[in-house]
C-alpha positions in Angstrom: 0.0 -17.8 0.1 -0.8 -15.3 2.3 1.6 -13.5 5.2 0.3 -12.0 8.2 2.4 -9.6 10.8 0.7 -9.4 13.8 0.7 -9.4 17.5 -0.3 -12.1 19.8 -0.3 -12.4 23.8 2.0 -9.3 23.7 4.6 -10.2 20.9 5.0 -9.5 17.3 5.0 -12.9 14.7 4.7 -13.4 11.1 2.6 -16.4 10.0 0.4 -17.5 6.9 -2.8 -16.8 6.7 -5.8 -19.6 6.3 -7.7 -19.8 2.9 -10.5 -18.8 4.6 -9.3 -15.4 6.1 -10.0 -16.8 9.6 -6.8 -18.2 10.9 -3.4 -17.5 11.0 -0.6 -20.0 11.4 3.2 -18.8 13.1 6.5 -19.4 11.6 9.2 -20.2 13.0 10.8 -16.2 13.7 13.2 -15.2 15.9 12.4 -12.0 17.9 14.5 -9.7 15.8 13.0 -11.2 12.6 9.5 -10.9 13.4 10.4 -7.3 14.8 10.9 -6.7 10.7 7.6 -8.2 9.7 7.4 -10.4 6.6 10.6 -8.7 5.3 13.0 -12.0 6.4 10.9 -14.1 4.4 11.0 -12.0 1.6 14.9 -11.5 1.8 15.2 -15.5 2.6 13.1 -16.5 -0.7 15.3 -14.0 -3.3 18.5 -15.9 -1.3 16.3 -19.1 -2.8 16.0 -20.5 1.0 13.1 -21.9 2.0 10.0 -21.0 3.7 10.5 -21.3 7.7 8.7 -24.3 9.1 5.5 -23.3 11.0 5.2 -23.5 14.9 2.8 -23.7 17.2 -1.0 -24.3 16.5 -3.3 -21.7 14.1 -4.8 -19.0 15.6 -8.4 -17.2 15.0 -7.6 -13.9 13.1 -10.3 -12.2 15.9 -7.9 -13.1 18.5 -4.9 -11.6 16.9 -3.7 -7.8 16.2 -2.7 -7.6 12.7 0.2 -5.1 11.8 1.2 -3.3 8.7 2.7 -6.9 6.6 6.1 -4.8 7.1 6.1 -2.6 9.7 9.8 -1.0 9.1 10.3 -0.8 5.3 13.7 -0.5 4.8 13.5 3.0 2.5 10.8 5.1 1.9 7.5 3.3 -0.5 7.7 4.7 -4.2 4.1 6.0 -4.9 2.8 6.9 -8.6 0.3 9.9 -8.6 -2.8 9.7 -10.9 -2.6 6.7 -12.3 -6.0 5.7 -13.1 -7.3 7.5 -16.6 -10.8 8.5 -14.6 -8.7 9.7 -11.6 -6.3 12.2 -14.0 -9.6 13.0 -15.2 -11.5 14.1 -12.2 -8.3 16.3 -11.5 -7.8 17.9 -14.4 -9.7 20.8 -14.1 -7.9 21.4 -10.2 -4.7 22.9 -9.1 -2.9 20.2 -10.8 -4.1 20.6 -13.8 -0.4 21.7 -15.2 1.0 18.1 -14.4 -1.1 15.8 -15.2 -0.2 12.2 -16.1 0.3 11.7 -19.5 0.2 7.9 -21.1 3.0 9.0 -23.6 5.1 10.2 -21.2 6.2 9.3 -18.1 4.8 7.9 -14.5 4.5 11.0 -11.7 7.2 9.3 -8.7 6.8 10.5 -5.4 7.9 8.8 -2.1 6.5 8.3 1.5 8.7 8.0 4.6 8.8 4.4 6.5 8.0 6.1 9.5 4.6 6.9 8.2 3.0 3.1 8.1 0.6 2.0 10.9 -1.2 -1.2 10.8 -5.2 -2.2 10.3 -7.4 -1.1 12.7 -4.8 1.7 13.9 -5.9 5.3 14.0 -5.1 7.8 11.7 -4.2 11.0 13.1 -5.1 14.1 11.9 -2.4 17.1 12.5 -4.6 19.5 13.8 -4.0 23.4 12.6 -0.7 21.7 10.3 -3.7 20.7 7.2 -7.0 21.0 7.3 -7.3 19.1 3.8 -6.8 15.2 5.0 -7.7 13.1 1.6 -8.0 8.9 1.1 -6.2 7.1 -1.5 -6.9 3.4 -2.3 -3.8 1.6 -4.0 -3.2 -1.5 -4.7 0.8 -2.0 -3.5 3.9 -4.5 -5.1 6.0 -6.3 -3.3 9.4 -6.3 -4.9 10.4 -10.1 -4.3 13.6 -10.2 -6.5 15.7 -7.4 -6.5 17.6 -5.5 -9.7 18.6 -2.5 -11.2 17.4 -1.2 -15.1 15.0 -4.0 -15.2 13.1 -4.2 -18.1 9.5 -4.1 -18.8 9.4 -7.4 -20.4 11.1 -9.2 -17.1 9.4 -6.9 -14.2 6.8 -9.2 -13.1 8.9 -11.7 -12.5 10.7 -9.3 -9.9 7.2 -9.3 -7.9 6.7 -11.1 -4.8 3.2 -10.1 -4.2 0.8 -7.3 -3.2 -0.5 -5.6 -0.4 -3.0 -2.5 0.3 -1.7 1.1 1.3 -4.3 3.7 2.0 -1.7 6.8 0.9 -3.2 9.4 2.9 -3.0 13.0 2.0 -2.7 16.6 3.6 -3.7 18.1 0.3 -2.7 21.9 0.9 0.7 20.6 2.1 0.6 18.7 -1.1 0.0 22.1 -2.9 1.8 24.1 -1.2 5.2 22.2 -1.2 4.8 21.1 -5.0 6.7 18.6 -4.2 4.5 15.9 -3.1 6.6 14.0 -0.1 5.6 16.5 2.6 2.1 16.1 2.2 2.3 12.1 2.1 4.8 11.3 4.7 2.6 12.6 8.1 3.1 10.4 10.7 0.5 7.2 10.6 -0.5 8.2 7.0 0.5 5.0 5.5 -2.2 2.3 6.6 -0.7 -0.8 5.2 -2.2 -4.2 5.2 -4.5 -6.3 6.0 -1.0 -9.2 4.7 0.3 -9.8 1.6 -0.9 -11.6 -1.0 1.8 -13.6 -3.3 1.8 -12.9 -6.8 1.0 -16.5 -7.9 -2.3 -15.8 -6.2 -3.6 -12.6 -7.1 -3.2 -10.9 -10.6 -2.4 -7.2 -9.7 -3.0 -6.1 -13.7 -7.3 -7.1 -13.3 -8.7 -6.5 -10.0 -11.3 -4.7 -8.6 -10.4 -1.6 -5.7 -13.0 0.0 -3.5 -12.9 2.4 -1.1 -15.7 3.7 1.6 -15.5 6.6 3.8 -18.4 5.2 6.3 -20.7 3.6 4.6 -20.5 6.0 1.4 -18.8 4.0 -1.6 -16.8 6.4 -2.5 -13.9 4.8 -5.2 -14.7 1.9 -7.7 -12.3 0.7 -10.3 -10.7 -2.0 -11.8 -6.8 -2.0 -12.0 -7.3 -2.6 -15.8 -7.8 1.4 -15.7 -3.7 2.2 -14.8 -2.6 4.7 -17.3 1.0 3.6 -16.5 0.6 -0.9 -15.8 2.7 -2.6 -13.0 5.7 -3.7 -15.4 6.3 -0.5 -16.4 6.4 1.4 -12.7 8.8 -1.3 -12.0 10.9 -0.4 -14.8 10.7 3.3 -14.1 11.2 3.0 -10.6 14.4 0.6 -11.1 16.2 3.0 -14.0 19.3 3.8 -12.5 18.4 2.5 -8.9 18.8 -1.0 -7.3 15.4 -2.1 -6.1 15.5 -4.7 -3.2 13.7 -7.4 -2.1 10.7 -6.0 0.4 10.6 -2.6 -1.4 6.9 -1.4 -2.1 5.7 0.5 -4.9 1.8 2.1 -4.2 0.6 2.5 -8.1 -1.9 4.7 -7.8 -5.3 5.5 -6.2 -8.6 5.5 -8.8 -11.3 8.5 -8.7 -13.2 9.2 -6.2 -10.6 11.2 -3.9 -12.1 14.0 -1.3 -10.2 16.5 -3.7 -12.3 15.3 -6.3 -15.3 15.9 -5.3 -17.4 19.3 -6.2 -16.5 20.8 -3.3 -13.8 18.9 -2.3 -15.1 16.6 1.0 -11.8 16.3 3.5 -11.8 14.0 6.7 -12.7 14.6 9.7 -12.6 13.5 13.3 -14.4 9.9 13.3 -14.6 8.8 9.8 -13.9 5.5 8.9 -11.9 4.5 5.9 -12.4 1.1 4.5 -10.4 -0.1 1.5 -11.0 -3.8 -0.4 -9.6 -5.1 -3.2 -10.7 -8.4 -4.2 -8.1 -10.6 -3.4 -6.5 -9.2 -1.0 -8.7 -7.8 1.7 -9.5 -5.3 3.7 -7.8 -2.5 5.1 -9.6 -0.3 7.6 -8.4 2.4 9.8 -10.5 5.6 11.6 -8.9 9.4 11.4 -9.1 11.0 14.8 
């Protein structure tokens, strides 16, 4: 199935999404629950309830404003820097060159801020004199359905409620500058989350295909096959020692193709238009003003 957050005649709902892409059907949310996006349903199926019944009649997707699938993520996202072999590749040679990922060691963990997600179709801002260095990242994002602590590798998918898109936007030379990474990834609206989520039974997160255009210039193409560090295995890092929840998110990694990347680097600017799909799923689309 598929779960839409999204705003209709001036109030926020959660509904499921048509086969199609095309409509969107509401469920049967209280205000307060919808205000938290597809989160209560989440919660409600780990606590093995069911579903909510569906109200009202379906409603064209064109008429609707969809919203990041959860708006107000309980704690910050868990991100995994160059994950993709071609991406640590296209890096190597850059100022990161000292950490790169390596495939016998461990995943590179950073976090964003919940503040930082915005919706499809919301603009990006850029911050002016704070970076000049505003980069794209296409990732495909879990859903943690089933929460658990120190959960192994060989039981972590069955912790996953489904995926969604992030666009983990980037002020690079904060990035640098900071070492530290969170800084640089937690600017306010530099989280473009969406367009739903896409449950697990329906999408297999370990073989699909990402894309990412910056106007109409293809700029990232990869398969998910091409993760240096595969989904089971974030989950497992990411749960050693810390409780993950039901609704948490974990981005796992952006493929090459990055503005960084690029010889010269080519940052946004004022205007562009960032367009992510990944078959599946979607598409996520936001402009940087």
């Amino acid at each position: 199935m598929r779960f839409a957050t999204y705003t209709h005649q001036g109030r926020r709902h959660v509904g499921t999404v048509s086969a199609d892409g095309l409509r969107v059907t509401p469920l049967a949310l209280d205000a307060d629950q919808a205000r938290r996006g597809a989160l209560p349903l989440i919660e409600a199926a780990a606590a093995g309830q069911p579903l909510p019944a569906t109200t009202g009649a379906a409603i064209a997707l064109a008429d609707v404003q969809l919203e990041a699938p959860i708006p107000l993520p309980r704690r910050n996202l868990f991100c995994v820097g160059r994950n993709y072999h071609a991406h640590a590749k296209e890096l190597r040679d850059s100022v990161f060159k000292d950490n790169a990922a390596d495939p016998g060691s461990w995943p590179i963990v950073f976090t964003k801020v919940p503040e930082s997600v915005i919706g499809p179709g919301a603009d990006v801002l850029l911050p002016g004199e704070v970076s000049s260095q505003i980069d794209y990242e296409a990732e495909l994002t879990v859903v943690i359905g089933k929460g658990g602590r120190n959960i192994s590798r060989a039981e972590a998918m069955g912790h996953v409620y489904g995926y969604t898109i992030v666009n983990d936007v980037t002020a690079r030379d904060v990035q640098m500058r900071h070492q530290q990474w969170d800084l640089g990834k937690s600017f306010d609206t530099f989280c473009p989350m969406g367009p739903w989520i896409v449950t697990a039974d329906e999408l297999d997160g370990a073989d699909t295909h990402v894309r990412c255009w910056v106007n109409d210039t293809l700029r990232q193409d990869a398969r998910t096959s091409d993760l240096i560090f595969d989904i089971a295995t974030l989950i497992e890092t990411c749960s050693r020692g810390i409780t993950l929840y039901p609704g948490d998110l974990i981005a796992t990694g952006s493929p090459a193709g990055v503005g960084m990347g690029l010889k010269p680097p080519v940052y946004l600017k004022s205007g562009d238009v960032v367009r992510i799909e990944i078959d599946g799923l979607g598409v996520l689309q936001n402009r940087f003003v």
